[in-house]
C-alpha positions as CSV (number, residue, x, y, z in Angstrom):
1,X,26.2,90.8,-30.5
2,X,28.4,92.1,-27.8
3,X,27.5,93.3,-24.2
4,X,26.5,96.3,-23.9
5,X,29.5,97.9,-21.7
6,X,27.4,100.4,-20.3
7,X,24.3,98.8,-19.1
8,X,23.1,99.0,-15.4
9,X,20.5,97.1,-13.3
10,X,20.8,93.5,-13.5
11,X,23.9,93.9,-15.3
12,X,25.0,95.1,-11.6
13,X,23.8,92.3,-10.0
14,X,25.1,89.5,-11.4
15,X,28.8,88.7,-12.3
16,X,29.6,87.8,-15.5
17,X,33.5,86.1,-15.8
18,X,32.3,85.5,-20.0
19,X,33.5,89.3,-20.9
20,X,36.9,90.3,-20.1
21,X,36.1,94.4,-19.6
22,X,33.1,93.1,-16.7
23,X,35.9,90.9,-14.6
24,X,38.0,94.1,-14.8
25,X,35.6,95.8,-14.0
26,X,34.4,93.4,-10.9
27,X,38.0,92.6,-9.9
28,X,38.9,96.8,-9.2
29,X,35.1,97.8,-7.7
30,X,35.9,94.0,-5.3
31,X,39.4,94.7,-4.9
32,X,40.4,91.3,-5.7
33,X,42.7,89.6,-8.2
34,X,41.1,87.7,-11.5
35,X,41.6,84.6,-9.7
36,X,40.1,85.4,-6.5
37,X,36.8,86.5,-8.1
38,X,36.6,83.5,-9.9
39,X,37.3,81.3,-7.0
40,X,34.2,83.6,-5.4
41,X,32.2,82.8,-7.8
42,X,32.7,79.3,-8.3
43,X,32.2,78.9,-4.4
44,X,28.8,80.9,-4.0
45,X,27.9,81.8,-8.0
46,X,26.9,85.1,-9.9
47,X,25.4,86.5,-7.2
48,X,27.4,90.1,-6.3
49,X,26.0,90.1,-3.1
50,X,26.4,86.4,-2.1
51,X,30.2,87.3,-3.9
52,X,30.6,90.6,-1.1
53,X,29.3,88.2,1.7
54,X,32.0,85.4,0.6
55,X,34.9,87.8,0.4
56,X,33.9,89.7,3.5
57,X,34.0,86.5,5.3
58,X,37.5,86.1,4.9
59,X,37.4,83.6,2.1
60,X,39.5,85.2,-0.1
């Protein structure tokens, strides 16, 4: 079964890069490119908060 495209709570926490409409989603509420996010996320995981702390750092 698919994801759910408009589930909250956890769904908000975590980043999932598995489901193309959530990296949109991720990649224009970050306002970051497909590749950056993923390079975000392979550097400090799913996290969205350790992922806002990463690319607030300057990492990006």
């Amino acid at each position: 079964m698919a994801d759910d495209t408009k589930k909250t709570g956890l769904d908000r926490k975590l980043i999932s890069l598995d489901e193309p409409h959530e990296v949109r989603s991720w990649t224009e509420s970050l306002g970051v490119t497909e590749a950056q996010l993923r390079e975000a996320v392979k550097a400090v995981g799913h996290s969205v908060e350790a992922v806002r702390r990463y690319l607030a750092d300057g990492k990006r």
